[in-house]
Backbone bond lengths (Angstrom), bond angles and torsions (degrees), N, CA, C in turn:
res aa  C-N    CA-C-N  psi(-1)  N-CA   C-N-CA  omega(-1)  CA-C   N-CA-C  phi
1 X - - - 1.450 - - 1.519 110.89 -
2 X 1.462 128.73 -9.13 1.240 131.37 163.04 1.384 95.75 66.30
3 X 1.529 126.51 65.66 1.640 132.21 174.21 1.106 125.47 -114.13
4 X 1.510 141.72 106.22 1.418 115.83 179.40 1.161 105.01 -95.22
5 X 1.715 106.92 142.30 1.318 148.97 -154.55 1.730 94.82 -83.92
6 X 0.848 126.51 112.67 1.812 126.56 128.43 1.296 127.87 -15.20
7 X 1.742 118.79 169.04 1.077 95.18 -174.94 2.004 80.52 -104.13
8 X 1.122 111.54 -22.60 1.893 114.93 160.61 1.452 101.44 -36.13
9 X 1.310 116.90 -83.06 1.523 117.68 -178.21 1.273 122.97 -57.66
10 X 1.146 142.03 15.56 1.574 162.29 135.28 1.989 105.74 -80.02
11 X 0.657 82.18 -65.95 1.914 76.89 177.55 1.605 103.28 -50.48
12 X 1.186 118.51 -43.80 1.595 126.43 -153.58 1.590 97.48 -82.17
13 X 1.380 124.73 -50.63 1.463 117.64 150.17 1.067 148.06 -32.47
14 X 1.740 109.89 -36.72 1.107 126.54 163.63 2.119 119.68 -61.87
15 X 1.754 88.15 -37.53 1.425 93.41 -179.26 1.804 99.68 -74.04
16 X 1.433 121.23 -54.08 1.045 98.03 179.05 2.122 138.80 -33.33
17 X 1.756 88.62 -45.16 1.356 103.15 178.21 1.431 106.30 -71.53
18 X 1.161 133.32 7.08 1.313 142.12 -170.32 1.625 103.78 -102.96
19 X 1.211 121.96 -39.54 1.335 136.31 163.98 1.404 121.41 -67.79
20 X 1.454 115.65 -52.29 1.391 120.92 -178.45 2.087 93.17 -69.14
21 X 1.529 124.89 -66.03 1.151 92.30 173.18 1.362 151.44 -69.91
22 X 2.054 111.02 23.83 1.493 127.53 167.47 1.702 91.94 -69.61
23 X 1.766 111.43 -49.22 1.218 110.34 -147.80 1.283 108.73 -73.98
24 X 1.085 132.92 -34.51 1.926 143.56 178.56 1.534 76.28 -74.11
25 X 1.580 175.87 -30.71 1.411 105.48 -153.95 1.539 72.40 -131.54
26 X 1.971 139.20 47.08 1.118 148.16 140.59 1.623 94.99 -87.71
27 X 1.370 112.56 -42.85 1.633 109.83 -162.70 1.408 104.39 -57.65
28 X 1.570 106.88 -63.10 1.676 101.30 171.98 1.296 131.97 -82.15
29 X 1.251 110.23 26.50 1.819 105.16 150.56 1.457 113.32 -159.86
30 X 1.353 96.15 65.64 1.890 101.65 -154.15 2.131 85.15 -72.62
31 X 1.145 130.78 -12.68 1.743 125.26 -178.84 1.427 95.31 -82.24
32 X 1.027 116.86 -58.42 1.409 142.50 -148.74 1.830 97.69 -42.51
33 X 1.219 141.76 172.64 1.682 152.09 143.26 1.817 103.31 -59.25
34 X 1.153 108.22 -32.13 1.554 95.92 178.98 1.624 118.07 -55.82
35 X 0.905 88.68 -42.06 1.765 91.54 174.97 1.404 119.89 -53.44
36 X 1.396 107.50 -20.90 1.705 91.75 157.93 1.428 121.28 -89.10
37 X 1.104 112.63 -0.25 1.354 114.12 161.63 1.780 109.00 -88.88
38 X 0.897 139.26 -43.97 1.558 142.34 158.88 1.616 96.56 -44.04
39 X 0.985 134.38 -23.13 1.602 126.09 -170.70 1.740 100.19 -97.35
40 X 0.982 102.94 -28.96 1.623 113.72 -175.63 1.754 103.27 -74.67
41 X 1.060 86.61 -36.45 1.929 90.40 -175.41 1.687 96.45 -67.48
42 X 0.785 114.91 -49.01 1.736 119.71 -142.79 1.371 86.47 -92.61
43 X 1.492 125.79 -2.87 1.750 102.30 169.44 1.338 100.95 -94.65
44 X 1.306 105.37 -30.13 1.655 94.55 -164.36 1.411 104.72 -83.20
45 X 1.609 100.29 -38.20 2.051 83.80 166.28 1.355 119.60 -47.11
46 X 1.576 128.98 -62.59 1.563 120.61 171.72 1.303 122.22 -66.18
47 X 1.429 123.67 7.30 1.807 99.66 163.37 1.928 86.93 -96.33
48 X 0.869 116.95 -48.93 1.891 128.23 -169.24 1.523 84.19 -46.65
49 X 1.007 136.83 -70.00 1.847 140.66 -162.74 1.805 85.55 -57.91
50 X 1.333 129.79 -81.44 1.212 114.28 -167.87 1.729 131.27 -55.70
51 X 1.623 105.29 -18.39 1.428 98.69 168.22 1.808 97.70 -58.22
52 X 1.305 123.06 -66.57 1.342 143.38 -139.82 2.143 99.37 -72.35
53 X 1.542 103.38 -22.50 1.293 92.67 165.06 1.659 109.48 -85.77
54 X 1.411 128.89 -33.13 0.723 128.93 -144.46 1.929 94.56 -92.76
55 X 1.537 119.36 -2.16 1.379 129.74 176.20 1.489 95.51 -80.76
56 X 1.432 108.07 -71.15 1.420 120.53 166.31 1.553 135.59 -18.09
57 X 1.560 108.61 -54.10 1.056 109.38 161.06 1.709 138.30 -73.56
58 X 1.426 89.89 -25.80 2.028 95.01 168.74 1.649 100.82 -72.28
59 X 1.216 111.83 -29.79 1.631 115.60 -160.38 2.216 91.24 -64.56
60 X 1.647 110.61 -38.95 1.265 111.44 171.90 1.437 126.48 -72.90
61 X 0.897 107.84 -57.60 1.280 139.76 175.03 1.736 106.67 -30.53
62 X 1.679 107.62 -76.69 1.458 110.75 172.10 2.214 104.42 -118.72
63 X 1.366 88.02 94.62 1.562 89.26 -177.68 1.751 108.88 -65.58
64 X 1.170 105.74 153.77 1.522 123.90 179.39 1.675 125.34 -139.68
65 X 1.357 105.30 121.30 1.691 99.26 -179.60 1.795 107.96 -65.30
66 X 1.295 108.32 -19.24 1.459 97.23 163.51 1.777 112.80 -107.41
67 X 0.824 128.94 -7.71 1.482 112.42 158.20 2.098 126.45 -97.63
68 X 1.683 94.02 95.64 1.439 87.13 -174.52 1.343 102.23 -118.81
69 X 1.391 127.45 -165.99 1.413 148.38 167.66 1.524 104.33 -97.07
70 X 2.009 112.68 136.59 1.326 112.44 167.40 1.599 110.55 -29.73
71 X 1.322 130.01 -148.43 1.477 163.36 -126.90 1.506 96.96 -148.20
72 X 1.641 93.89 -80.48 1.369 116.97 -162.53 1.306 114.26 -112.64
73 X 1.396 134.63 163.01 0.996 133.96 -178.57 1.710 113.60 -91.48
74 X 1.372 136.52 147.68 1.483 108.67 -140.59 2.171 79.42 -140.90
75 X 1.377 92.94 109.46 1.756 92.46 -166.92 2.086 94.65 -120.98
76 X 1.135 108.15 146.88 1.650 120.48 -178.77 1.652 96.60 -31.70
77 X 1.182 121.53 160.67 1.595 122.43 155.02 1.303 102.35 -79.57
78 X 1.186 130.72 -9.84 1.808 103.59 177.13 1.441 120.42 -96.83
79 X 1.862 98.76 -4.09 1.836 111.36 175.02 1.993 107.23 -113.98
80 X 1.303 93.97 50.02 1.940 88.28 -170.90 1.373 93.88 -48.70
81 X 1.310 146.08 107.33 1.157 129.09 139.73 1.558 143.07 -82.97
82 X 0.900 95.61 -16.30 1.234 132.00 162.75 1.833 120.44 -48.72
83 X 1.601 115.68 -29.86 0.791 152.22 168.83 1.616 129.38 -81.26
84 X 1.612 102.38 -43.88 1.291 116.26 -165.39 1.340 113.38 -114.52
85 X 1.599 114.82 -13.33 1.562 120.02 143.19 1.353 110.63 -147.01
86 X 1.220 113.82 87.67 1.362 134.37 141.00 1.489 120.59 14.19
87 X 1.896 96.30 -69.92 1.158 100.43 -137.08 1.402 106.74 -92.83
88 X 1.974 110.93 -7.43 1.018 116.04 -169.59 1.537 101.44 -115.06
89 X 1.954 130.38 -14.36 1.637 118.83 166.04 1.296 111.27 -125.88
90 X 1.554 123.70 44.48 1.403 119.04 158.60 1.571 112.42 -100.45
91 X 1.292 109.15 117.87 1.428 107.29 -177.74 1.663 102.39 -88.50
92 X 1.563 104.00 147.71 1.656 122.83 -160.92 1.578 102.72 -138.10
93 X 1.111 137.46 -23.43 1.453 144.07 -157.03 1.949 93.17 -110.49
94 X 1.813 83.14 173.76 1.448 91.85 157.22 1.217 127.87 -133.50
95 X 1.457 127.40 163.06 1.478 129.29 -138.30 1.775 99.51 -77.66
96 X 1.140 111.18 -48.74 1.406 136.92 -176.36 1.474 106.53 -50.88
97 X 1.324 114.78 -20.05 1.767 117.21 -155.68 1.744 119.87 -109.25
98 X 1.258 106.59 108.42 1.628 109.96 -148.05 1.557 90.60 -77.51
99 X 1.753 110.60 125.37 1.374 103.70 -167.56 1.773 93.12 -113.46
100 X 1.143 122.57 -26.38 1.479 139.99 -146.42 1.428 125.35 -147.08
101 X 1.191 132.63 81.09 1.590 135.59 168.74 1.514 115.01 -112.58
102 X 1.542 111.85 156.60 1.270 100.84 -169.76 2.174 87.26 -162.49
103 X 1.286 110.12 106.31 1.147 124.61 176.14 1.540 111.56 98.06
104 X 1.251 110.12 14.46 2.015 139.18 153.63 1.863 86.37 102.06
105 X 1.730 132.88 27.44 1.260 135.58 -172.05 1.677 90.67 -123.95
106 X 1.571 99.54 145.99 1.921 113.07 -174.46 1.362 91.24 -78.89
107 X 1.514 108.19 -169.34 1.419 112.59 178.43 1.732 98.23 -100.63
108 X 1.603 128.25 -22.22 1.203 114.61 174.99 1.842 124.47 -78.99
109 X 1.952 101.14 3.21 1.069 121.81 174.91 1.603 101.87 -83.99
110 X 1.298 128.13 -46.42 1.476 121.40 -148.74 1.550 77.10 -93.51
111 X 0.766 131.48 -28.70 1.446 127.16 -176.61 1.543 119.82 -65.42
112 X 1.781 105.64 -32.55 1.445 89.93 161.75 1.333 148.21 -75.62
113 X 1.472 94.48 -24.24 1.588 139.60 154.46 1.673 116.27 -27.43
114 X 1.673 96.89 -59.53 1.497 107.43 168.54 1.158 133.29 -80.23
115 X 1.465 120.82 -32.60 1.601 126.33 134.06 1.492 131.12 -44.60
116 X 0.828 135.73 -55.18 1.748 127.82 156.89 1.707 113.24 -45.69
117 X 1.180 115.63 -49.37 1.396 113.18 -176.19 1.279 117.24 -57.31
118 X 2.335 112.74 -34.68 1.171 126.85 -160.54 2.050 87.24 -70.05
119 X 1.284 97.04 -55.42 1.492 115.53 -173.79 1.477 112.01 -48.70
120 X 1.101 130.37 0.68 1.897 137.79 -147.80 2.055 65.28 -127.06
121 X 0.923 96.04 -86.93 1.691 96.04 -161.87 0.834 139.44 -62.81
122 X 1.649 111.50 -7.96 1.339 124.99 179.65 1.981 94.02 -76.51
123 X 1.346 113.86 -46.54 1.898 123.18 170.57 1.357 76.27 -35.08
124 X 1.233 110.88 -107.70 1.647 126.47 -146.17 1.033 117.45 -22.87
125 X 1.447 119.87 -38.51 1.702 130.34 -178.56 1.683 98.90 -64.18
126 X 1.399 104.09 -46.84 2.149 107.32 -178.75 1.091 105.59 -68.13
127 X 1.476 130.81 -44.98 1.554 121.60 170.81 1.308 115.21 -45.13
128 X 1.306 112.31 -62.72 1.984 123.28 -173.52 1.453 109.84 -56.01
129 X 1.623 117.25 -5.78 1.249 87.84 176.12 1.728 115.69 -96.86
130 X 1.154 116.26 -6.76 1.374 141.99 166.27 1.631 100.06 -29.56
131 X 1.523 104.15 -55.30 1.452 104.04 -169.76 1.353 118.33 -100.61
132 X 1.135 139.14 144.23 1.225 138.60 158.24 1.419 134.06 -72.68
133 X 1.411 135.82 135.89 1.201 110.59 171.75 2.035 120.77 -109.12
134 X 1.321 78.51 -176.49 1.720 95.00 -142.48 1.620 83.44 -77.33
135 X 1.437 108.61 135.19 1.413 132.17 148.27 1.511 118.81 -38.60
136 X 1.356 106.79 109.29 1.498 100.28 174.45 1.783 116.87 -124.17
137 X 0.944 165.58 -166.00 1.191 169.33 19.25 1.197 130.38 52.65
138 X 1.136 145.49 109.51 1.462 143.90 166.00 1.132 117.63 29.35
139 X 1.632 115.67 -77.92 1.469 134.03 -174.08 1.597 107.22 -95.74
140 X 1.083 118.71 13.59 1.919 107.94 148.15 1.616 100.45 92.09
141 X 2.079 125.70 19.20 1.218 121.71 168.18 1.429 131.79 -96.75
C-alpha cells in the first residue's frame, strides 16, 4: 500500500502484535494457568491499542501545531526493534496526515473499532471463565 507509518501507527502495531501474541500462547495452553497470563496480555494490549488509537484519532480528527507525535519511535534498549526490523517499527510519516480510509473511516478510526471490540471480548472471555461447563456425552445428554 506504499504508507508511511507514524510513530502512533508503530505503537498501535505493536499493540496489535501484543494481541496476536496473547492469542498463540492462549492457543498452546488454552487448560493450562498460563492462559491467564495470555488473558492479561490481550487486555492490556486492547485497552493500550485503544488509548493509542483513540490519541491518534483526535491527533486526525482536530490537527494541532502544538499537538504532534515524537520523531521516532522510542522502544526499551533491551527490545531495539526498531533496529532489528526496520521495515516493520521505523516510523517515517506523520501522525496528523490522512494517508488511508476505506468506507469514508481513517485507519486510526477502524482501528479503534477493533480495539474496543478486542477489549468487549477479551471481558467476556474473563467472565466465562468464572463458569464451568457441564459434562456431556458424545451425543449432547
Amino acid at each position: 500500500m506504499l504508507l508511511k507509518p507514524c510513530v502512533l501507527c508503530i505503537y498501535e502495531r505493536c499493540a496489535l502484535f501484543g494481541v496476536m501474541g496473547a492469542g498463540l500462547v492462549g492457543a498452546i495452553a488454552p487448560k493450562t494457568p498460563l492462559r491467564y497470563v495470555a488473558m492479561v496480555i490481550w487486555i492490556y494490549s486492547a485497552w493500550r491499542g485503544l488509548q493509542l488509537a483513540y490519541e491518534h484519532t483526535m491527533i486526525q480528527l482536530h490537527p494541532s501545531p502544538f499537538m504532534t507525535c515524537d520523531f521516532m519511535a522510542r522502544f526499551p534498549d533491551w527490545l531495539p526493534l526498531g533496529k532489528w526490523l526496520p521495515q516493520v517499527f521505523v516510523a517515517s510519516g506523520d501522525c496528523a496526515e490522512r494517508q488511508w480510509s476505506f468506507l469514508t473511516l481513517e485507519m486510526p478510526q477502524w482501528l479503534l473499532g477493533i480495539f474496543a471490540a478486542y477489549l468487549v471480548v477479551a471481558i467476556a472471555v474473563v467472565i466465562a471463565q468464572a463458569f464451568k461447563p457441564k459434562k456431556r456425552d458424545l451425543f449432547g445428554r
